[in-house]
C-alpha positions as a printed NumPy array, in Angstrom:
array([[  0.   ,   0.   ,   0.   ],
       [  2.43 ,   2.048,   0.589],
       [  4.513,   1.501,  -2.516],
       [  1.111,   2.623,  -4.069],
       [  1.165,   6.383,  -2.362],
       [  4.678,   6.628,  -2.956],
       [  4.354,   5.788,  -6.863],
       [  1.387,   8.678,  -7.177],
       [  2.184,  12.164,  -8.749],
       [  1.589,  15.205,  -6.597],
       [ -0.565,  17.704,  -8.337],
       [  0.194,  20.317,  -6.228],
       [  1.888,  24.001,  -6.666],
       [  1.416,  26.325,  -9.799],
       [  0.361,  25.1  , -13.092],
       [  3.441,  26.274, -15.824],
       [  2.655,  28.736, -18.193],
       [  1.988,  27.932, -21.771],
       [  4.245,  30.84 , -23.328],
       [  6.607,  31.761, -20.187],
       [  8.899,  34.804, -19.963],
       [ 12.523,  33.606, -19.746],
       [ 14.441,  35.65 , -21.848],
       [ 15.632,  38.851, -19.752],
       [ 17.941,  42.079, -20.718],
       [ 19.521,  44.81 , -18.332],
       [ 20.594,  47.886, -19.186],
       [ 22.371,  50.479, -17.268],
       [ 21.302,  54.31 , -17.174],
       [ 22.828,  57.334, -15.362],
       [ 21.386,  59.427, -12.69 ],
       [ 19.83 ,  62.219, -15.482],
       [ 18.012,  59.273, -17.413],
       [ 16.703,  57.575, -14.502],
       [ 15.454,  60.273, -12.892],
       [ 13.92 ,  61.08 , -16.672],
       [ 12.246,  56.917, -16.737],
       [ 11.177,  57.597, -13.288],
       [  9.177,  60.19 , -14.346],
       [  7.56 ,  58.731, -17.002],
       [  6.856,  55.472, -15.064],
       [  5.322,  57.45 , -12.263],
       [  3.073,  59.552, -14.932],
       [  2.187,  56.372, -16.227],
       [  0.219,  54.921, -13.743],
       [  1.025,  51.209, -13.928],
       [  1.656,  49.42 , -11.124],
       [  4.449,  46.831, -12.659],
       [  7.741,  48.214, -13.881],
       [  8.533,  45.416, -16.252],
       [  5.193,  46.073, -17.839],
       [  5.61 ,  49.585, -18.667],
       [  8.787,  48.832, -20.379],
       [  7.806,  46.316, -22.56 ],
       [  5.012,  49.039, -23.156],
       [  7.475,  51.267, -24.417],
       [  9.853,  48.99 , -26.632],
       [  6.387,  47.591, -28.505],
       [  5.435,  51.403, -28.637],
       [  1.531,  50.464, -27.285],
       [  0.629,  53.748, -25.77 ],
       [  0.884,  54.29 , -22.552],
       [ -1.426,  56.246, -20.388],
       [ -0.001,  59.481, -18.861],
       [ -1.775,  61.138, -15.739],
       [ -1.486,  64.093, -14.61 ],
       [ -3.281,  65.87 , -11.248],
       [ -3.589,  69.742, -11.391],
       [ -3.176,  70.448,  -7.689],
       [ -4.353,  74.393,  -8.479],
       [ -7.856,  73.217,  -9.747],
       [ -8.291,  70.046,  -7.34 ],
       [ -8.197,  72.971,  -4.575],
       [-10.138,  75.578,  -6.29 ],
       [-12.694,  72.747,  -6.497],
       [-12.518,  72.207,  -2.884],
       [-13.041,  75.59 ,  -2.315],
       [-15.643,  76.227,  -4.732],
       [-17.708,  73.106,  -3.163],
       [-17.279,  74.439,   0.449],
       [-18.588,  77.923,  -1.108],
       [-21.677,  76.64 ,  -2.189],
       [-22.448,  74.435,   1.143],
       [-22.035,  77.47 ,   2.93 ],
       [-24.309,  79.635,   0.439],
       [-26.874,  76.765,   1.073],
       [-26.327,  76.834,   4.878],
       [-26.817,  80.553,   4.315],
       [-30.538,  79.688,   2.182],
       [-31.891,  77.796,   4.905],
       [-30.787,  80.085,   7.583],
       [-33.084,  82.901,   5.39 ],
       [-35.824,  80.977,   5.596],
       [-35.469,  80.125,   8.806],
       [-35.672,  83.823,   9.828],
       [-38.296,  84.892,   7.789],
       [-40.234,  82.281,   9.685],
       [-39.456,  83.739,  12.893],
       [-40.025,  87.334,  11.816],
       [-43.501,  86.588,  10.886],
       [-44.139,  84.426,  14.024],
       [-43.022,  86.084,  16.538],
       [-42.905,  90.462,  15.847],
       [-45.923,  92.407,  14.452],
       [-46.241,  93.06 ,  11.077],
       [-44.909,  96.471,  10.852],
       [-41.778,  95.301,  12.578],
       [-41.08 ,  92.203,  10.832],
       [-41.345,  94.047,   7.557],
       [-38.502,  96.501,   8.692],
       [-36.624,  93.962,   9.502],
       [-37.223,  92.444,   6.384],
       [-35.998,  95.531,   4.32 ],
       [-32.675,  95.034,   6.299],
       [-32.379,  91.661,   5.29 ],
       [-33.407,  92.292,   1.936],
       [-30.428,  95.066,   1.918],
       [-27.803,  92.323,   2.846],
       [-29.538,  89.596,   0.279],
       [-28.709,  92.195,  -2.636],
       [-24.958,  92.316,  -1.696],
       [-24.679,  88.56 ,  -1.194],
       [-26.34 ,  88.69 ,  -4.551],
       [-23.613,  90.435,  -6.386],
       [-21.019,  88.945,  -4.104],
       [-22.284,  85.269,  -5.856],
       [-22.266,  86.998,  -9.166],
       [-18.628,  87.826,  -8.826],
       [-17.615,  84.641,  -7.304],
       [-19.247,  83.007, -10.424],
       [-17.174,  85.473, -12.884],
       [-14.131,  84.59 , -11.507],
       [-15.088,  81.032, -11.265],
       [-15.612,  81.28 , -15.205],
       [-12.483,  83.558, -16.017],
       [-10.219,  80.724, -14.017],
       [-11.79 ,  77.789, -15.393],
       [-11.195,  79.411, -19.413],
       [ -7.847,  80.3  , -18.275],
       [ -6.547,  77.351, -16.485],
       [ -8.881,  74.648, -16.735],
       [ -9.431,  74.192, -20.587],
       [ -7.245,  71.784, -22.147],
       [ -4.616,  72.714, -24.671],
       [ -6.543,  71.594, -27.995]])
Protein backbone atom coordinates (compact mmCIF):
# COMPACT_ATOMS: atom_id res chain seq x y z
CA UNK A 1 0.00 0.00 0.00
CA UNK A 2 2.43 2.05 0.59
CA UNK A 3 4.51 1.50 -2.52
CA UNK A 4 1.11 2.62 -4.07
CA UNK A 5 1.17 6.38 -2.36
CA UNK A 6 4.68 6.63 -2.96
CA UNK A 7 4.35 5.79 -6.86
CA UNK A 8 1.39 8.68 -7.18
CA UNK A 9 2.18 12.16 -8.75
CA UNK A 10 1.59 15.21 -6.60
CA UNK A 11 -0.57 17.70 -8.34
CA UNK A 12 0.19 20.32 -6.23
CA UNK A 13 1.89 24.00 -6.67
CA UNK A 14 1.42 26.32 -9.80
CA UNK A 15 0.36 25.10 -13.09
CA UNK A 16 3.44 26.27 -15.82
CA UNK A 17 2.65 28.74 -18.19
CA UNK A 18 1.99 27.93 -21.77
CA UNK A 19 4.25 30.84 -23.33
CA UNK A 20 6.61 31.76 -20.19
CA UNK A 21 8.90 34.80 -19.96
CA UNK A 22 12.52 33.61 -19.75
CA UNK A 23 14.44 35.65 -21.85
CA UNK A 24 15.63 38.85 -19.75
CA UNK A 25 17.94 42.08 -20.72
CA UNK A 26 19.52 44.81 -18.33
CA UNK A 27 20.59 47.89 -19.19
CA UNK A 28 22.37 50.48 -17.27
CA UNK A 29 21.30 54.31 -17.17
CA UNK A 30 22.83 57.33 -15.36
CA UNK A 31 21.39 59.43 -12.69
CA UNK A 32 19.83 62.22 -15.48
CA UNK A 33 18.01 59.27 -17.41
CA UNK A 34 16.70 57.58 -14.50
CA UNK A 35 15.45 60.27 -12.89
CA UNK A 36 13.92 61.08 -16.67
CA UNK A 37 12.25 56.92 -16.74
CA UNK A 38 11.18 57.60 -13.29
CA UNK A 39 9.18 60.19 -14.35
CA UNK A 40 7.56 58.73 -17.00
CA UNK A 41 6.86 55.47 -15.06
CA UNK A 42 5.32 57.45 -12.26
CA UNK A 43 3.07 59.55 -14.93
CA UNK A 44 2.19 56.37 -16.23
CA UNK A 45 0.22 54.92 -13.74
CA UNK A 46 1.02 51.21 -13.93
CA UNK A 47 1.66 49.42 -11.12
CA UNK A 48 4.45 46.83 -12.66
CA UNK A 49 7.74 48.21 -13.88
CA UNK A 50 8.53 45.42 -16.25
CA UNK A 51 5.19 46.07 -17.84
CA UNK A 52 5.61 49.59 -18.67
CA UNK A 53 8.79 48.83 -20.38
CA UNK A 54 7.81 46.32 -22.56
CA UNK A 55 5.01 49.04 -23.16
CA UNK A 56 7.47 51.27 -24.42
CA UNK A 57 9.85 48.99 -26.63
CA UNK A 58 6.39 47.59 -28.51
CA UNK A 59 5.43 51.40 -28.64
CA UNK A 60 1.53 50.46 -27.28
CA UNK A 61 0.63 53.75 -25.77
CA UNK A 62 0.88 54.29 -22.55
CA UNK A 63 -1.43 56.25 -20.39
CA UNK A 64 0.00 59.48 -18.86
CA UNK A 65 -1.78 61.14 -15.74
CA UNK A 66 -1.49 64.09 -14.61
CA UNK A 67 -3.28 65.87 -11.25
CA UNK A 68 -3.59 69.74 -11.39
CA UNK A 69 -3.18 70.45 -7.69
CA UNK A 70 -4.35 74.39 -8.48
CA UNK A 71 -7.86 73.22 -9.75
CA UNK A 72 -8.29 70.05 -7.34
CA UNK A 73 -8.20 72.97 -4.57
CA UNK A 74 -10.14 75.58 -6.29
CA UNK A 75 -12.69 72.75 -6.50
CA UNK A 76 -12.52 72.21 -2.88
CA UNK A 77 -13.04 75.59 -2.32
CA UNK A 78 -15.64 76.23 -4.73
CA UNK A 79 -17.71 73.11 -3.16
CA UNK A 80 -17.28 74.44 0.45
CA UNK A 81 -18.59 77.92 -1.11
CA UNK A 82 -21.68 76.64 -2.19
CA UNK A 83 -22.45 74.43 1.14
CA UNK A 84 -22.04 77.47 2.93
CA UNK A 85 -24.31 79.64 0.44
CA UNK A 86 -26.87 76.76 1.07
CA UNK A 87 -26.33 76.83 4.88
CA UNK A 88 -26.82 80.55 4.32
CA UNK A 89 -30.54 79.69 2.18
CA UNK A 90 -31.89 77.80 4.90
CA UNK A 91 -30.79 80.09 7.58
CA UNK A 92 -33.08 82.90 5.39
CA UNK A 93 -35.82 80.98 5.60
CA UNK A 94 -35.47 80.12 8.81
CA UNK A 95 -35.67 83.82 9.83
CA UNK A 96 -38.30 84.89 7.79
CA UNK A 97 -40.23 82.28 9.68
CA UNK A 98 -39.46 83.74 12.89
CA UNK A 99 -40.02 87.33 11.82
CA UNK A 100 -43.50 86.59 10.89
CA UNK A 101 -44.14 84.43 14.02
CA UNK A 102 -43.02 86.08 16.54
CA UNK A 103 -42.91 90.46 15.85
CA UNK A 104 -45.92 92.41 14.45
CA UNK A 105 -46.24 93.06 11.08
CA UNK A 106 -44.91 96.47 10.85
CA UNK A 107 -41.78 95.30 12.58
CA UNK A 108 -41.08 92.20 10.83
CA UNK A 109 -41.34 94.05 7.56
CA UNK A 110 -38.50 96.50 8.69
CA UNK A 111 -36.62 93.96 9.50
CA UNK A 112 -37.22 92.44 6.38
CA UNK A 113 -36.00 95.53 4.32
CA UNK A 114 -32.67 95.03 6.30
CA UNK A 115 -32.38 91.66 5.29
CA UNK A 116 -33.41 92.29 1.94
CA UNK A 117 -30.43 95.07 1.92
CA UNK A 118 -27.80 92.32 2.85
CA UNK A 119 -29.54 89.60 0.28
CA UNK A 120 -28.71 92.20 -2.64
CA UNK A 121 -24.96 92.32 -1.70
CA UNK A 122 -24.68 88.56 -1.19
CA UNK A 123 -26.34 88.69 -4.55
CA UNK A 124 -23.61 90.43 -6.39
CA UNK A 125 -21.02 88.95 -4.10
CA UNK A 126 -22.28 85.27 -5.86
CA UNK A 127 -22.27 87.00 -9.17
CA UNK A 128 -18.63 87.83 -8.83
CA UNK A 129 -17.62 84.64 -7.30
CA UNK A 130 -19.25 83.01 -10.42
CA UNK A 131 -17.17 85.47 -12.88
CA UNK A 132 -14.13 84.59 -11.51
CA UNK A 133 -15.09 81.03 -11.26
CA UNK A 134 -15.61 81.28 -15.20
CA UNK A 135 -12.48 83.56 -16.02
CA UNK A 136 -10.22 80.72 -14.02
CA UNK A 137 -11.79 77.79 -15.39
CA UNK A 138 -11.19 79.41 -19.41
CA UNK A 139 -7.85 80.30 -18.28
CA UNK A 140 -6.55 77.35 -16.48
CA UNK A 141 -8.88 74.65 -16.73
CA UNK A 142 -9.43 74.19 -20.59
CA UNK A 143 -7.24 71.78 -22.15
CA UNK A 144 -4.62 72.71 -24.67
CA UNK A 145 -6.54 71.59 -28.00
Amino acid sequence: MEDNKRNQISKGGRKPKNDPAIHRYSISLNDTENAQFMTLFEQSGMNVMAHFITACIFQRTIKTVKIDMDAVDFHTRLTKFYSQFRAVGVNYNQIVKILYRNFSEKKASAYLFKLEKQTTELADLCRKVIELAHEFEKNHLQKDR
